[in-house]
C-alpha positions in Angstrom: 0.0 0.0 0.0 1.2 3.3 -0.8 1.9 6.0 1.7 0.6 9.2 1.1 1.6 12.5 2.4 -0.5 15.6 3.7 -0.1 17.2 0.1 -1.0 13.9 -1.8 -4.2 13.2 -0.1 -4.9 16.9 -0.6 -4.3 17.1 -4.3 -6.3 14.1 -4.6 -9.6 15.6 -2.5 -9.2 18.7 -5.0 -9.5 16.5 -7.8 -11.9 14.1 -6.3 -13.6 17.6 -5.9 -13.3 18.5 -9.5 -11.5 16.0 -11.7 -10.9 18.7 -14.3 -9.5 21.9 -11.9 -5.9 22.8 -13.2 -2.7 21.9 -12.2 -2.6 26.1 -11.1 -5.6 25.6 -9.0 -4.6 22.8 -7.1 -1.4 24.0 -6.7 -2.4 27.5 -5.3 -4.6 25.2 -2.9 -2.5 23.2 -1.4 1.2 25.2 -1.6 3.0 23.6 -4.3 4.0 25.4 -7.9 1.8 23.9 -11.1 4.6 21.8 -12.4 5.4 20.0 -8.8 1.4 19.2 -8.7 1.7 18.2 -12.4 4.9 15.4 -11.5 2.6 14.4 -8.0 -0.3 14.3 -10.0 1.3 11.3 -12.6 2.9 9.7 -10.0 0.0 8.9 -8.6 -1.6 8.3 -11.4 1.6 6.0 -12.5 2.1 4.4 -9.5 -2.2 2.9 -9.5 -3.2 5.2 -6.5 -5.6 7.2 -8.9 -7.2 7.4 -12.2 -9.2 10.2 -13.5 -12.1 9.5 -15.8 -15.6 10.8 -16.5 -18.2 8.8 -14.6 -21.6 8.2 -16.0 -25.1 6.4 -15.2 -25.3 3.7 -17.3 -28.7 3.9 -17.1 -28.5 6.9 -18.9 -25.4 5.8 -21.4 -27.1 2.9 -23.5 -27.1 0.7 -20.7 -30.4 0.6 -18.9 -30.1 -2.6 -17.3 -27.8 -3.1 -14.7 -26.6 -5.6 -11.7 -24.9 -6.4 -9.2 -24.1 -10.4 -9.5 -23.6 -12.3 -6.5 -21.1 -15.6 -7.4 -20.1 -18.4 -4.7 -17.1 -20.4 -6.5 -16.1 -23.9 -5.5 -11.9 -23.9 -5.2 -9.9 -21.5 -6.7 -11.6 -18.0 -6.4 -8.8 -16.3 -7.7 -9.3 -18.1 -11.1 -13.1 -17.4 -11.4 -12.1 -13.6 -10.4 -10.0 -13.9 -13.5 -12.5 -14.9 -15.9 -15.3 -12.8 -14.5 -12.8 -9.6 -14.9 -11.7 -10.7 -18.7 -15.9 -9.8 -19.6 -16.3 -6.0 -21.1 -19.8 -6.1 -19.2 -18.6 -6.1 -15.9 -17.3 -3.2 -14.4 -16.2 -3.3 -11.1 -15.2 -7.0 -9.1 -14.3 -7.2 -5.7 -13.1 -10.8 -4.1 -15.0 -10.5 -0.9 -15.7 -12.5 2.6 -19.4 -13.2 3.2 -22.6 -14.2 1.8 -20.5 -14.6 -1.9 -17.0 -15.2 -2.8 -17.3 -12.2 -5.3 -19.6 -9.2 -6.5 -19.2 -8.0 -10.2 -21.1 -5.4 -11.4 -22.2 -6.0 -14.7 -23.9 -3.3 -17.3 -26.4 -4.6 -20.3 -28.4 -3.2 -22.8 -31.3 -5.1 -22.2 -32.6 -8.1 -20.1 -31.9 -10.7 -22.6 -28.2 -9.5 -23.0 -28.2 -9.3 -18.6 -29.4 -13.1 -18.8 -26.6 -14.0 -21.3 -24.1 -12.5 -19.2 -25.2 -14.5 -16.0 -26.4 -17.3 -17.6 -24.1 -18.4 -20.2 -20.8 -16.5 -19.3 -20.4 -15.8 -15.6 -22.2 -19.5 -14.4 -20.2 -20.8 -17.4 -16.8 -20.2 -16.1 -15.5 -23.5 -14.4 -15.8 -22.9 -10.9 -19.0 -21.5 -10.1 -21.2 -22.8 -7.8 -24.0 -20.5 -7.6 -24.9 -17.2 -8.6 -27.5 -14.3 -7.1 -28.5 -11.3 -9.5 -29.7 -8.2 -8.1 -31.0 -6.1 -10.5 -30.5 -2.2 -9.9 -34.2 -0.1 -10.6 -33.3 3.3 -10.4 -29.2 5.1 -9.2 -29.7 7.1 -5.8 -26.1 7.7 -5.2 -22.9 7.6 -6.9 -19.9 9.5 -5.8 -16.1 9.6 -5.6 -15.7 12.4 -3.3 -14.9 10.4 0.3 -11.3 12.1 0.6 -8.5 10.5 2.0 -7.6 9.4 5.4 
């Protein structure tokens, strides 16, 4: 795990604040000159502590069905993980303790492509035991603005 100093975790809460505010801004902010918040700035960015991208609601993108899929694996999780994360439709995968081995997050264009996904791909993949979809109705709350600790 990385180790982050006072001015790294505040660089990053000015971007998590606004992912486009210059180099300028944030250095003005938190006391460094433009170029030193440009070389932290890709560090961080090189280094896997940070991306920045636009975020969007799926729902609202071309994907209006979306889930969150449950999977219980029997043996090697690691290599179910694998599989699951090689699908374009999933979009975020954790490896968890719990009620399921893993939760993917999967984005489809319609319920027959959702049910291909689960059905055929993900309990496809040697490995998995079971699966449990939960289908999302409506996004209440999405952001990327918890700081750093």
């Amino acid at each position: 795990m990385a180790r982050l100093d006072d001015v790294s975790k505040a660089i990053i809460s000015q971007l998590q604040q606004d992912g486009r505010r210059s180099y300028g801004s944030i250095g003005k902010a938190v006391g460094l000159s433009e170029a030193a918040v440009r070389q932290r700035v890709q560090r961080l960015i090189d280094t896997g502590v940070m991306q920045i991208v636009a975020v969007t609601d799926p729902l609202q993108v071309g994907f209006p069905r979306a889930a969150m899929v449950g999977i219980n694996v029997d043996g090697d999780v690691e290599s179910v993980a694998d599989a699951v994360q090689a699908m374009p439709e999933v979009d975020y995968l954790v490896i968890c303790a719990g009620g399921f081995d893993l939760m993917a997050e999967v984005v489809a264009e319609d319920d027959d492509h959702l049910l291909e996904i689960v059905n055929r791909r993900i309990r496809g993949c040697p490995g998995v035991r079971s699966t449990e979809t939960f289908v999302y109705l409506k996004l209440r709350k999405q952001i990327y603005s918890w700081g750093t600790r």
